[in-house]
C-alpha positions as a LaTeX table, in Angstrom:
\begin{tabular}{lrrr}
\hline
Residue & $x$ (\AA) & $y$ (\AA) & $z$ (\AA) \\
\hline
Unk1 & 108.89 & 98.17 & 113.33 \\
Unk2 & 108.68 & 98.93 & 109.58 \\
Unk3 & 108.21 & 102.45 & 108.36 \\
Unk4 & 107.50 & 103.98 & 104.68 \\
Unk5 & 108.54 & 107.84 & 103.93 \\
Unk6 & 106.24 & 108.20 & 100.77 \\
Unk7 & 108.52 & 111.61 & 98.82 \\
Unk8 & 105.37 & 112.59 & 96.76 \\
Unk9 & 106.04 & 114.28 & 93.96 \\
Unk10 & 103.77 & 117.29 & 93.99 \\
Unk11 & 102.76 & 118.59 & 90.42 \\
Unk12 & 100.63 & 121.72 & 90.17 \\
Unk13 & 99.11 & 120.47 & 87.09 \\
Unk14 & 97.50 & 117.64 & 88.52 \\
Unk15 & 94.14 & 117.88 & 89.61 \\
Unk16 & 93.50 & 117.05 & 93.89 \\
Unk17 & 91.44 & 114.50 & 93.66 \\
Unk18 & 94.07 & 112.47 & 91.09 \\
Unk19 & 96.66 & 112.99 & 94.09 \\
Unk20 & 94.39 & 112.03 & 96.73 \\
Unk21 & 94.13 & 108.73 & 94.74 \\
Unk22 & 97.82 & 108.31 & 93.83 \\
Unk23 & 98.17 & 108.90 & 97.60 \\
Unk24 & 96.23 & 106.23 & 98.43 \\
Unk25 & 97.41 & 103.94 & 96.10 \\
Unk26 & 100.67 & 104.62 & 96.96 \\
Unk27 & 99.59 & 103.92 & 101.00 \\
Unk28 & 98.17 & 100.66 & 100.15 \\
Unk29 & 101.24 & 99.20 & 98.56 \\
Unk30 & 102.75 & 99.54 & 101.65 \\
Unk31 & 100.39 & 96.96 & 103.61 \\
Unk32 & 103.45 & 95.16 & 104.64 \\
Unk33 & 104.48 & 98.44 & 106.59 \\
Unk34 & 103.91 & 99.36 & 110.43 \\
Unk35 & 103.78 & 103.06 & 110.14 \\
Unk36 & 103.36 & 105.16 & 106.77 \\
Unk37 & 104.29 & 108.76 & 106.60 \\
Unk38 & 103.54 & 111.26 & 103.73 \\
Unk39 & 104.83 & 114.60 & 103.30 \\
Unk40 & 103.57 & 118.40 & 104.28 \\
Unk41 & 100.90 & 119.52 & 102.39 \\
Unk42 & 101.34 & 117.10 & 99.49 \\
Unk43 & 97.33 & 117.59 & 98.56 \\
Unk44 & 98.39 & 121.64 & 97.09 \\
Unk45 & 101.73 & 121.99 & 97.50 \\
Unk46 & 103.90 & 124.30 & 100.85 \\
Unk47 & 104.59 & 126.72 & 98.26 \\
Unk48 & 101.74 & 127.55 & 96.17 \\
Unk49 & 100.05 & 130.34 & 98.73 \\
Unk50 & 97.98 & 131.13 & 96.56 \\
Unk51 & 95.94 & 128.01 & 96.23 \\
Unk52 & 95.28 & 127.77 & 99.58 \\
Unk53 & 92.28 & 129.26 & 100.78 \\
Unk54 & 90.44 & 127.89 & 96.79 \\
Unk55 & 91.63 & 124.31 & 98.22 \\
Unk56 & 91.19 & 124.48 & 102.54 \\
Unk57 & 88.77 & 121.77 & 103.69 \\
Unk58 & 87.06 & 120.97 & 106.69 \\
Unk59 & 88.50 & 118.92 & 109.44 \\
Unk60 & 86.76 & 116.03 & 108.36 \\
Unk61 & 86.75 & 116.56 & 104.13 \\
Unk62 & 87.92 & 114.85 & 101.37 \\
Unk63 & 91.18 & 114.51 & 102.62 \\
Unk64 & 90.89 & 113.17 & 106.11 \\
Unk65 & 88.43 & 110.52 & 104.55 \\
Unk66 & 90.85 & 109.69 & 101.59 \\
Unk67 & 93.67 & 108.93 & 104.22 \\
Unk68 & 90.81 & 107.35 & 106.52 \\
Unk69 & 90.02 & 104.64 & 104.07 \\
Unk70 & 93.53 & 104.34 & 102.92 \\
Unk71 & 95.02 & 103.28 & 106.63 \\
Unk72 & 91.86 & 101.06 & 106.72 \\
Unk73 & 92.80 & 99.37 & 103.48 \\
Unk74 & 96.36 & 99.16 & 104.13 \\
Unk75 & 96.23 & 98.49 & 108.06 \\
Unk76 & 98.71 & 100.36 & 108.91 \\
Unk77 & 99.68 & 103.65 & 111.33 \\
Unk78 & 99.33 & 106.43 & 109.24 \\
Unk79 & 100.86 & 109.92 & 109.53 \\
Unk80 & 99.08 & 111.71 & 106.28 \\
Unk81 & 101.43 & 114.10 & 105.98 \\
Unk82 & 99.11 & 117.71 & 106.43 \\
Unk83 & 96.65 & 119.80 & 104.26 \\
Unk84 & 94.67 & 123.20 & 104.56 \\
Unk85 & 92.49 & 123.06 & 107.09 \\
Unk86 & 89.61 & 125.71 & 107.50 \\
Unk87 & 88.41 & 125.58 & 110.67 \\
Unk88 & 84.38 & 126.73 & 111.30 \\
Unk89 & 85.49 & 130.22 & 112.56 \\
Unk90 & 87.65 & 130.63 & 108.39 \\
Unk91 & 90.94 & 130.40 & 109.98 \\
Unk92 & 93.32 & 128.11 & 107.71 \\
Unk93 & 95.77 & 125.88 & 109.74 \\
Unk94 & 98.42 & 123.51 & 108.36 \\
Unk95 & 97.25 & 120.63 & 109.90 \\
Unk96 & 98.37 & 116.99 & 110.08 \\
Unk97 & 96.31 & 113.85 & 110.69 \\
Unk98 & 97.63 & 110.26 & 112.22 \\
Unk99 & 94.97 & 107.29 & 112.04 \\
Unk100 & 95.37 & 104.19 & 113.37 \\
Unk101 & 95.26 & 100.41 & 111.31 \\
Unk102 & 91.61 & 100.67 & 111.33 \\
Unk103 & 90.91 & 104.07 & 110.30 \\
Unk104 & 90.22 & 105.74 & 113.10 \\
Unk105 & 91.52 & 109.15 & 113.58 \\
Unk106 & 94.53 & 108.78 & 116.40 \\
Unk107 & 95.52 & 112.18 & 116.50 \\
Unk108 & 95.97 & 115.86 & 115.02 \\
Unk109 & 98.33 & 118.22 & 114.94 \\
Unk110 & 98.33 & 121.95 & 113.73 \\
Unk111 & 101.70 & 123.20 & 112.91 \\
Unk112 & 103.05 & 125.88 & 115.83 \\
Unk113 & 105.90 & 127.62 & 113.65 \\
Unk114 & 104.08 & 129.14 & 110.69 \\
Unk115 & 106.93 & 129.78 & 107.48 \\
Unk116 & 107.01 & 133.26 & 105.87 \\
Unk117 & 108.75 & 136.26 & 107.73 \\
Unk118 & 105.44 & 138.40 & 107.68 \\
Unk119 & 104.37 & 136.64 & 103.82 \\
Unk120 & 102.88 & 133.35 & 102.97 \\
Unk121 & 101.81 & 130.98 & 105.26 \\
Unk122 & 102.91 & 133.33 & 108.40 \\
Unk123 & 100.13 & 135.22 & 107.33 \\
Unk124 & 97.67 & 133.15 & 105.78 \\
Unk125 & 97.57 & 130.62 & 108.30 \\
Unk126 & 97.06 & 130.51 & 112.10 \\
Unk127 & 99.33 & 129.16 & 114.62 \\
Unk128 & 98.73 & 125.53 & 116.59 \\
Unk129 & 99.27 & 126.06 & 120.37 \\
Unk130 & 99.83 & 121.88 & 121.28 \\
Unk131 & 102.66 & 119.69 & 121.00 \\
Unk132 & 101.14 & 116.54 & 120.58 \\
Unk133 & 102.18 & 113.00 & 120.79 \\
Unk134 & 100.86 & 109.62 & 119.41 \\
Unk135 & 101.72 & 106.40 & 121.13 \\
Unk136 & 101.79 & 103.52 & 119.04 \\
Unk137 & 102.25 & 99.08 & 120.09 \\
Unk138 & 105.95 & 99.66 & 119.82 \\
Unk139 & 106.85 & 103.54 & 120.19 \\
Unk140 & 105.65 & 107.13 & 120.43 \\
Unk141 & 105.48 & 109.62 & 118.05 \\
Unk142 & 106.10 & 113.08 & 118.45 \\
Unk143 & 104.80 & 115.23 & 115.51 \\
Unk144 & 106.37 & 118.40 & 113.95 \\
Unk145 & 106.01 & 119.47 & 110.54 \\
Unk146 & 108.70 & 121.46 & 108.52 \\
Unk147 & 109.77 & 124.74 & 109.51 \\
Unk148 & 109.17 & 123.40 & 113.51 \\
Unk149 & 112.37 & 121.55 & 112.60 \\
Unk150 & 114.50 & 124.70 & 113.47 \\
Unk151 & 113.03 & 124.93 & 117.02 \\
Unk152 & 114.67 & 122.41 & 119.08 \\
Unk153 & 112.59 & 123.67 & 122.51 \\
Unk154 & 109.74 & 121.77 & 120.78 \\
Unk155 & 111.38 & 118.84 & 120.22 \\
Unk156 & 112.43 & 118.47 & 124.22 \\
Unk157 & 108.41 & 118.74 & 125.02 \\
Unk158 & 107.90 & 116.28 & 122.65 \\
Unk159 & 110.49 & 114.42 & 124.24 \\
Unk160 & 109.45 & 115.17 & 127.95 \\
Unk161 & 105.64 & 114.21 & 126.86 \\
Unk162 & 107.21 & 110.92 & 125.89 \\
Unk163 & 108.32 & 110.76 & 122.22 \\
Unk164 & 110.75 & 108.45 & 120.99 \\
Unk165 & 110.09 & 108.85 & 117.78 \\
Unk166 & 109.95 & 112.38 & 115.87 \\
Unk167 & 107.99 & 112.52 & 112.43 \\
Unk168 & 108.37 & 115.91 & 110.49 \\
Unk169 & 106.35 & 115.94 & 107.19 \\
Unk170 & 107.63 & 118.82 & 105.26 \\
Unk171 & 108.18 & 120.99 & 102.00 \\
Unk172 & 111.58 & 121.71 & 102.38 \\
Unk173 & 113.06 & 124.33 & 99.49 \\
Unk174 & 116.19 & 122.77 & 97.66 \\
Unk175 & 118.14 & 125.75 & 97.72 \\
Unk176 & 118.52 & 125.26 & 101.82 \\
Unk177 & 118.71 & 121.37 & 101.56 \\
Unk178 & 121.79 & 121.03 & 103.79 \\
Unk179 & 120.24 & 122.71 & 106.24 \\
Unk180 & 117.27 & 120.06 & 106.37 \\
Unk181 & 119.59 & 117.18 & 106.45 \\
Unk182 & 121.58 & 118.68 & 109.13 \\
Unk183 & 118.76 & 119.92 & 111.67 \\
Unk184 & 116.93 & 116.21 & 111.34 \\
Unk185 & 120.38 & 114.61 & 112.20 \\
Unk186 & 120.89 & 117.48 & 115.11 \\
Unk187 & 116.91 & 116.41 & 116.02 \\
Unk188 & 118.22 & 113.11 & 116.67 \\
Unk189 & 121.26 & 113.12 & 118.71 \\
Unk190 & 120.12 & 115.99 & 120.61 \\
Unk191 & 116.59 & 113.79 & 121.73 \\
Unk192 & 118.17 & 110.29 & 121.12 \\
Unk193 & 114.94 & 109.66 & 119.11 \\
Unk194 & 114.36 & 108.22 & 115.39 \\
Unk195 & 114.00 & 110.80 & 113.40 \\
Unk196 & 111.60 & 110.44 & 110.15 \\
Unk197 & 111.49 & 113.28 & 107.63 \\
Unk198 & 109.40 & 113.01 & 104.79 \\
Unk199 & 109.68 & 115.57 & 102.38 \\
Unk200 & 108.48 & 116.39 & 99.12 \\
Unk201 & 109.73 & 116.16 & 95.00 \\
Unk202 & 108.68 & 118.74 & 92.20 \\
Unk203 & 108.71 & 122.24 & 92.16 \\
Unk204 & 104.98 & 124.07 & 93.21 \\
Unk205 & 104.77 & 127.84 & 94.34 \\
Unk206 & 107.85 & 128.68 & 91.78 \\
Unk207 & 110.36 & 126.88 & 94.65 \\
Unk208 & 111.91 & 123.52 & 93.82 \\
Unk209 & 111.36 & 120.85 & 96.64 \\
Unk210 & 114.23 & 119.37 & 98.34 \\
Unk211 & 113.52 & 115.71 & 98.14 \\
Unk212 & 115.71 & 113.57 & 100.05 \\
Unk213 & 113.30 & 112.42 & 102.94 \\
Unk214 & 115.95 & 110.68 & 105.70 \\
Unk215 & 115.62 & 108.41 & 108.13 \\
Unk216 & 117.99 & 109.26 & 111.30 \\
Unk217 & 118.98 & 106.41 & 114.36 \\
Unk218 & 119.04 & 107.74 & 117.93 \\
Unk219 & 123.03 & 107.81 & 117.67 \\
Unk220 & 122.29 & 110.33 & 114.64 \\
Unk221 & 123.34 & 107.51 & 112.23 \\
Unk222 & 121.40 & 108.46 & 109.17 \\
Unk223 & 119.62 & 104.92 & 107.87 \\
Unk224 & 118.13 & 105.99 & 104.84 \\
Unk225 & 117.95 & 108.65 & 102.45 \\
Unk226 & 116.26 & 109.61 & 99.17 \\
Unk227 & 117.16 & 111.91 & 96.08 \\
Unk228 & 115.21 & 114.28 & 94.52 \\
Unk229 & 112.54 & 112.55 & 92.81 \\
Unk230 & 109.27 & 110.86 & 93.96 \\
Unk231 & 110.59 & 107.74 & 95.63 \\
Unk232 & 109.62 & 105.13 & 98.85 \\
Unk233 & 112.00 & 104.90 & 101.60 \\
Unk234 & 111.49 & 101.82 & 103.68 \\
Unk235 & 113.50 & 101.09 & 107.04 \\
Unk236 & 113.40 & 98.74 & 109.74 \\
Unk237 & 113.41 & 100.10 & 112.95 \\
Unk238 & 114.46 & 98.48 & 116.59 \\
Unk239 & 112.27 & 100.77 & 118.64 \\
Unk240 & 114.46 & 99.13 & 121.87 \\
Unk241 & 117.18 & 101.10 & 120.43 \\
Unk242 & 116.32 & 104.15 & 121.94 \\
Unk243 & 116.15 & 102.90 & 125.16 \\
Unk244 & 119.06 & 101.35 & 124.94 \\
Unk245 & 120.51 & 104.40 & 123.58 \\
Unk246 & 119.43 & 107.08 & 126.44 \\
Unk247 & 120.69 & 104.45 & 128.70 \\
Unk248 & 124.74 & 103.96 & 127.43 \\
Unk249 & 124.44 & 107.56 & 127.10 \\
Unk250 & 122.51 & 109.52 & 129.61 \\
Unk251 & 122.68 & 112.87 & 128.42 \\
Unk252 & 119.46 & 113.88 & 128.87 \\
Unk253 & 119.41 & 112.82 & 132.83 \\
Unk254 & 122.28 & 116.06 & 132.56 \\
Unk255 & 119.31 & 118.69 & 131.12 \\
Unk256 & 120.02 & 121.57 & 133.38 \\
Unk257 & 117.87 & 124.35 & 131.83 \\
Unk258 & 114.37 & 124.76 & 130.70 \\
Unk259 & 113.01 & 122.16 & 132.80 \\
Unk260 & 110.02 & 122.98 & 135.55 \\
Unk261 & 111.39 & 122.74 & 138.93 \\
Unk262 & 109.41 & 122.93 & 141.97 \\
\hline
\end{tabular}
């Protein structure tokens, strides 16, 4: 299985609709992929607060029909990163999107562990209640996004509910970089899952983005890795290596606590 991080670079000077293009042009050189993956919030930037409720769209807006055409175009599995989503009662949700090779809308996720400490998107945006999972021909996704990567009791439903392989779109500040290539490698021994972080390049809100989008094995062997500018990763992936993985090295048959017992 082939899979493209796309590290936008996210410039507050350019207009939404340009980026929704360049997103989709972007997408659509990478025809040759199985599964494409953009970054968190790449349509206004994780950072720039204050463009988010002048920029939320519905459900279905410009966005979700951008990224509809684009997996069309391209056929391939799509994870379009996430934008501002208003939902009809006005509540604004960071909320991600996977389609399927022929558009379709596979699933959605909102984004449980809002960022902020009582400011920003803590308080702006409401809180999604579902951890939700995508399977795919030749593996399962489990979807986080960002700050859900310091919550590993997510990651273990995800992994219970089937995942095998954990996609976390984000807009990860540089200044704590080490910690984001750290927790995705933790994210992937701990679950013996591919882990796929996509982050994003540029500076929006006043915070310079992290970059370096990674691509982790199931032994925590980290495959690929960007720097801090817009850039493609591409990987190969054996999705039989996580089987083959959990089975050499059963650790998670050992789970002791938080699981439901009778």
């Amino acid at each position: 299985m082939r899979a493209s991080l796309i590290q936008m670079h996210v410039d507050p000077a350019e207009p939404v609709n340009s980026r929704r293009e360049r997103a989709g042009s972007l997408i659509r050189e990478r025809a040759s992929s199985d599964l494409v993956v953009l970054p968190e919030l790449w349509p206004v930037g994780a950072f720039a607060f204050e463009t988010f409720a002048d920029q939320a769209e519905p459900f279905e807006g410009p966005t979700h029909q951008a990224m509809s055409q684009a997996a069309r175009d391209a056929g391939v599995w799509l994870h379009a990163g996430s934008f501002v989503e208003r939902a009809p009662d006005g509540t604004l949700y960071n909320t991600s999107l996977v389609f399927s090779p022929d558009g379709a809308l596979a699933a959605s996720y909102r984004k449980i562990h809002r960022f902020g400490f009582d400011k920003g998107e803590a308080v702006l945006m409401g809180a999604g209640d579902t951890p939700v999972t995508v399977p795919l021909p030749d593996t399962t996704l489990g979807l986080a996004t960002c700050y859900d990567l310091r919550f590993p009791e997510l990651f273990r439903q995800l992994v219970d509910a089937g995942a095998q392989t954990l996609v976390i779109p984000a807009g990860w500040p540089a200044r704590r970089r080490a910690h984001w290539s750290l927790l995705a490698r933790a994210r992937a021994v701990e679950n013996q899952s591919y882990v796929l972080a996509c982050g994003t390049a540029g500076t929006n809100g006043g915070v310079e983005q992290a970059g370096h989008s990674v691509v982790v094995d199931p032994w925590g062997e980290v495959l690929a890795e960007a720097g801090p500018y817009e850039e493609v990763l591409t990987v190969d992936l054996d999705p039989a290596k996580v089987a083959k993985t959990r089975a050499d090295f059963p650790a998670l048959r050992d789970r002791v606590l938080g699981l439901d017992t009778p």
